[in-house]
Backbone bond lengths (Angstrom), bond angles and torsions (degrees), N, CA, C in turn:
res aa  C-N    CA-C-N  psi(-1)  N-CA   C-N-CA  omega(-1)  CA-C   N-CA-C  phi
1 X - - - 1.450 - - 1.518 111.08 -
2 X 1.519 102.96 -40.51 1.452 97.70 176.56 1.461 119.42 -70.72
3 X 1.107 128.01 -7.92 1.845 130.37 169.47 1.443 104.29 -81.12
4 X 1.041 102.03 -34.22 1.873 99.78 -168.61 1.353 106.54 -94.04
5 X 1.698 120.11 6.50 1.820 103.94 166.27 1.548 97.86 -109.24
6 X 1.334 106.13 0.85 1.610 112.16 175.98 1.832 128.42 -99.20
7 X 1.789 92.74 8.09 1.317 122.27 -174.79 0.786 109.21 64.75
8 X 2.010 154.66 17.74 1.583 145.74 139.38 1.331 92.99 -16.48
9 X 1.507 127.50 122.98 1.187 132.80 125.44 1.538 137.80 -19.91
10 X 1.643 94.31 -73.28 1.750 109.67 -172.70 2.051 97.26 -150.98
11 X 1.146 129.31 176.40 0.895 153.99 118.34 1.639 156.18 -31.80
12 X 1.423 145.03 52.38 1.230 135.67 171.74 1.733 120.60 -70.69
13 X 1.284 114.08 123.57 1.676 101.32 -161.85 1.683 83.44 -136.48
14 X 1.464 94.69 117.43 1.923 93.08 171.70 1.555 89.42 -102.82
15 X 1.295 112.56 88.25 1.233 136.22 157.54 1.425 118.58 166.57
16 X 1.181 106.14 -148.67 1.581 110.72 -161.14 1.866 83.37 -114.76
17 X 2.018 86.75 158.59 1.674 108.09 -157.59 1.695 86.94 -144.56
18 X 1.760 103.28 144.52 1.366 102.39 175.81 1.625 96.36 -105.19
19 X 0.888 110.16 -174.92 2.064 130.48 168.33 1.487 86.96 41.00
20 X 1.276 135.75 49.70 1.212 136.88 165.35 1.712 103.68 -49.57
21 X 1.306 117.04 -70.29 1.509 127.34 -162.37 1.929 87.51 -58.63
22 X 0.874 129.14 -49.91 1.671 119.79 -149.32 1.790 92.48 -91.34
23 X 1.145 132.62 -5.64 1.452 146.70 153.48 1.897 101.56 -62.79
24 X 1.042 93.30 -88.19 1.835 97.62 -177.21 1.174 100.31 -47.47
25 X 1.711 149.78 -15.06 1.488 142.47 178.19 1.805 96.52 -79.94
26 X 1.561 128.98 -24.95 1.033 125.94 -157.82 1.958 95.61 -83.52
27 X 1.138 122.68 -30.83 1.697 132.71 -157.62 1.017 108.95 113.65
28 X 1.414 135.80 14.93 1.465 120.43 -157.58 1.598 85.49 -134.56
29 X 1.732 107.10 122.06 1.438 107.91 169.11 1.531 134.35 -78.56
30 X 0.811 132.60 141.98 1.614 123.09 -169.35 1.788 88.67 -120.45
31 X 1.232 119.93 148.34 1.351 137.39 149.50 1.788 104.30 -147.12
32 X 1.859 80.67 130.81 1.729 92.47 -166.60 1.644 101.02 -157.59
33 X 1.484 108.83 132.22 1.382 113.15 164.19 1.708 131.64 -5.84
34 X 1.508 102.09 -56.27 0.914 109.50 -174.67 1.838 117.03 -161.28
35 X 1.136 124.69 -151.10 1.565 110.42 -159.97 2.204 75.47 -163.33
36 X 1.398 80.50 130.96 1.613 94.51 -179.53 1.585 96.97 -148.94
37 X 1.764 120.06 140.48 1.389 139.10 171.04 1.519 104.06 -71.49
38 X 1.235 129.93 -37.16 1.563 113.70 176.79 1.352 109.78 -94.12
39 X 1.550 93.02 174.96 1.780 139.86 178.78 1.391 93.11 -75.05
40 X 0.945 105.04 135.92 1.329 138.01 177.75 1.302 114.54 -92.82
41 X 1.613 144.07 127.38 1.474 146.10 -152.88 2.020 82.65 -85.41
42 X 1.184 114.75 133.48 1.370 131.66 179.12 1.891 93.64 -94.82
43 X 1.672 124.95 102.66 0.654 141.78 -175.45 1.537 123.61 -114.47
44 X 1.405 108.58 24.07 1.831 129.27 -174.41 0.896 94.76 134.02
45 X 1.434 90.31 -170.85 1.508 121.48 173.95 1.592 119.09 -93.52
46 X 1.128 95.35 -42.22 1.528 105.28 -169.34 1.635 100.21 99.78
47 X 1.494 91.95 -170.72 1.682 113.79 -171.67 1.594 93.10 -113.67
48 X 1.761 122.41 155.54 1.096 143.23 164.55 1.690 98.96 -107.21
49 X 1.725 114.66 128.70 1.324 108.99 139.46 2.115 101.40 86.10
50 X 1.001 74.59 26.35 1.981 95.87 166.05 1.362 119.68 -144.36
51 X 1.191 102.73 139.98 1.568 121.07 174.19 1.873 102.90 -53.30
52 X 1.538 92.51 132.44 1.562 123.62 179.20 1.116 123.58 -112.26
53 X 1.103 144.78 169.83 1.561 142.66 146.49 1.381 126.69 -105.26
54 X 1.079 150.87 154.62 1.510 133.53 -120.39 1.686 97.02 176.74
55 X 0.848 114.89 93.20 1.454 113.53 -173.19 1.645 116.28 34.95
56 X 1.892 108.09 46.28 1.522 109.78 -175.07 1.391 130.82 73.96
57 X 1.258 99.14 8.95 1.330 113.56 177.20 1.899 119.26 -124.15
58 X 1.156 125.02 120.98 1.548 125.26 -146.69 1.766 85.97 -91.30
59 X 1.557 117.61 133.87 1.685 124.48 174.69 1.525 95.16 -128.27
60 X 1.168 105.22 115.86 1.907 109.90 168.93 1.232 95.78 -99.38
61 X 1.729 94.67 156.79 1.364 103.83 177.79 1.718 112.03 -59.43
62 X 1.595 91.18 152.38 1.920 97.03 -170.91 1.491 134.74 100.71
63 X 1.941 93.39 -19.67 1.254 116.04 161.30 1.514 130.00 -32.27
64 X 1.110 147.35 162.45 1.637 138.81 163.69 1.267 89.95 -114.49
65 X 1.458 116.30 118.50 1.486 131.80 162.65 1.249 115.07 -92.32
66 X 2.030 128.59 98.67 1.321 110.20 -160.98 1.836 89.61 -127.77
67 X 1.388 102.07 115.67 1.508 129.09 -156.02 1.701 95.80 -109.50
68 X 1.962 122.35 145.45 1.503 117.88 148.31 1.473 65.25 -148.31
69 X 2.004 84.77 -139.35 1.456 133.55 -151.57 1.741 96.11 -73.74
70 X 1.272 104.74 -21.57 1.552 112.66 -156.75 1.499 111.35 -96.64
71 X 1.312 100.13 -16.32 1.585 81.19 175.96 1.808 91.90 143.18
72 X 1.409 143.65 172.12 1.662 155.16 -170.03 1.746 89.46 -105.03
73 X 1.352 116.21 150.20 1.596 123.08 154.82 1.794 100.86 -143.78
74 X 1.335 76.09 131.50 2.196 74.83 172.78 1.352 120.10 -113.62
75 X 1.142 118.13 93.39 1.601 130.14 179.99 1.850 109.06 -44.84
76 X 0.804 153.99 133.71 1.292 165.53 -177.84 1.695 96.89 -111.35
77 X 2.195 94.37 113.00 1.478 107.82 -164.45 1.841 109.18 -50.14
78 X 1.227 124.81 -31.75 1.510 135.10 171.89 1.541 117.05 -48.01
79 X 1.584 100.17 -39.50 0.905 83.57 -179.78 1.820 121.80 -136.91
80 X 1.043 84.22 59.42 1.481 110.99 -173.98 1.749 119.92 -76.44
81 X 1.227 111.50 -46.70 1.099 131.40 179.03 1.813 102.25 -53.75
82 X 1.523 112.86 -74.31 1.112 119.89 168.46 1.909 139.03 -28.23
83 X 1.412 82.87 -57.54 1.523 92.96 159.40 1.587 145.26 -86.79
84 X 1.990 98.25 8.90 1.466 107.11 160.32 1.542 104.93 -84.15
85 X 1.435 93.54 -34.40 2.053 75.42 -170.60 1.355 108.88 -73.66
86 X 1.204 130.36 -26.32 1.395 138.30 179.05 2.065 86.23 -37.67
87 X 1.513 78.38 -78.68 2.060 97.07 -166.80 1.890 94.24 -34.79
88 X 1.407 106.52 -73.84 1.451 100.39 176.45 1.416 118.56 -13.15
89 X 1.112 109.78 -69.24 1.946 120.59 -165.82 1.721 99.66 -68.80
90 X 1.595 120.12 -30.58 1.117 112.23 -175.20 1.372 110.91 -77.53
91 X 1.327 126.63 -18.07 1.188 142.25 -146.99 1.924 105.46 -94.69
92 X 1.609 81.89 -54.05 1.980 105.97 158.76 1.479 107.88 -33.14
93 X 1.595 108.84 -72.56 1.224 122.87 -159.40 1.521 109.52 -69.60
94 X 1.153 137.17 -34.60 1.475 142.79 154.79 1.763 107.68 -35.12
95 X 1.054 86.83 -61.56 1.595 105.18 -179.42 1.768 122.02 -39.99
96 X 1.376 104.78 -48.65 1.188 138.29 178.70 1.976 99.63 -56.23
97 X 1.694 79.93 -91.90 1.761 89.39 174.00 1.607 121.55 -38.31
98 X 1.689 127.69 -35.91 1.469 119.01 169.32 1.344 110.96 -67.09
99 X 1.371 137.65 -26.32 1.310 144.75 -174.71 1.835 106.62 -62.48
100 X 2.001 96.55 -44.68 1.528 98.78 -171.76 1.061 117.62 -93.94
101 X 1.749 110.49 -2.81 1.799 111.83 160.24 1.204 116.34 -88.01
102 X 1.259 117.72 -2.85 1.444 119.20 -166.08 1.970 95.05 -102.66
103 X 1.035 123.24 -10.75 1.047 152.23 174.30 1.526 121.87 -74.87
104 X 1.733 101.82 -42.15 1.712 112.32 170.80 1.508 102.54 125.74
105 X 1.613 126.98 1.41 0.958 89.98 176.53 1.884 105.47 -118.82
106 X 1.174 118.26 -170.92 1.148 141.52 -156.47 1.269 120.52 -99.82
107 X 1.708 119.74 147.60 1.620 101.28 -177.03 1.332 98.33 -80.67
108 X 1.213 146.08 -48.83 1.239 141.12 171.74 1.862 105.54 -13.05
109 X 1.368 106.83 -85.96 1.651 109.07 -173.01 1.594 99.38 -43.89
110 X 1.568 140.36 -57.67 1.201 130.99 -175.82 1.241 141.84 -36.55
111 X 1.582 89.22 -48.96 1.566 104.59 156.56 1.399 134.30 -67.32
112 X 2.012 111.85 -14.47 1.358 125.03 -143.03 1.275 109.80 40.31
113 X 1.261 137.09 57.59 1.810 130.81 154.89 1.071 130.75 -19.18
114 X 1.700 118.29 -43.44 1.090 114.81 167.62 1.642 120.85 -61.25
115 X 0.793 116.59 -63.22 1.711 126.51 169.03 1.331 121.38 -25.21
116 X 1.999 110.92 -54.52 1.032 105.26 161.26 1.504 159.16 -55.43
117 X 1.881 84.04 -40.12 1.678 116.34 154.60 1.329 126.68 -26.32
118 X 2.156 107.01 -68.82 1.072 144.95 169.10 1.602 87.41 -22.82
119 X 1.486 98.42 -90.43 1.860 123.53 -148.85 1.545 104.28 -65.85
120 X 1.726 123.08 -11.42 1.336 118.72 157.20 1.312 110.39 -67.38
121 X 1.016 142.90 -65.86 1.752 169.78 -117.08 1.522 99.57 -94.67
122 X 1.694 107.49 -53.22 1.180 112.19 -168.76 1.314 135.53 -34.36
123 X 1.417 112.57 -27.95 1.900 116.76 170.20 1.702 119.97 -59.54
124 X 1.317 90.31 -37.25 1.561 92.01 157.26 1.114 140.95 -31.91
125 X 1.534 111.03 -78.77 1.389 132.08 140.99 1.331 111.11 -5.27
126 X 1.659 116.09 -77.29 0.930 135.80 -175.88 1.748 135.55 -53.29
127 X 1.445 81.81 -26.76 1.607 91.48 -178.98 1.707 102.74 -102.07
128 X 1.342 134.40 -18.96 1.327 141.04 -173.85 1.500 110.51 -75.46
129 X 1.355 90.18 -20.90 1.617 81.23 169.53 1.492 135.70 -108.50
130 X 1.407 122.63 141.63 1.045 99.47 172.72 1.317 142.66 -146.00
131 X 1.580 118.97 147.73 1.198 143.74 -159.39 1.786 117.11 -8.11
């Protein structure tokens, strides 16, 4: 309650979280390692507004923390710009390919599978024979 009159959005916890289920009943998402019945020893406060590490991964303040079902990604504010259009164009191209499965064809043919197969495999080939 106290994050959500302080406008916290959601939750990232690289650890374990209690009242998880009666948390997500409040609007407030939690994603966390794990789910534990006890209290936790209150050992400070901590710091506001400094770079952390987060399941090995460093988030300074300013970061874009963009969290679902799938998993946390932390955009780095520098380079933010860059990696929407990336998503954009990736986003296009998704778009494209559901249109041409929805259409009848296959990821196999999209990719040409065979081709790829081929040009994986090929050392084989390559090494079986000899000189």
């Amino acid at each position: 309650m106290s994050a959500l009159n302080r406008g916290v959005v959601a939750a990232v916890i690289d650890g374990a979280c209690r009242d998880v289920e009666e948390i997500r009943k409040m609007g407030f998402p939690v994603i966390c390692k794990g789910i534990v019945p006890n209290v936790a020893a209150i050992a400070g406060y901590g710091d506001v507004n400094v770079p952390i590490q987060c399941a090995g991964v460093t988030v300074s303040p300013g970061d874009i923390v963009v969290a679902d079902g799938n998993g946390v990604v932390i955009v780095p504010t520098g380079e933010a710009a860059a990696i929407l259009l990336k998503a954009q164009r990736l986003l296009a191209t998704e778009g494209i390919v559901q249109d041409k499965i929805r259409a009848g064809a296959t990821i196999g043919e999209l990719i040409n599978v065979d081709e790829v197969l081929r040009s994986t495999f090929a050392y084989q080939d390559k090494a079986s024979k000899s000189d």
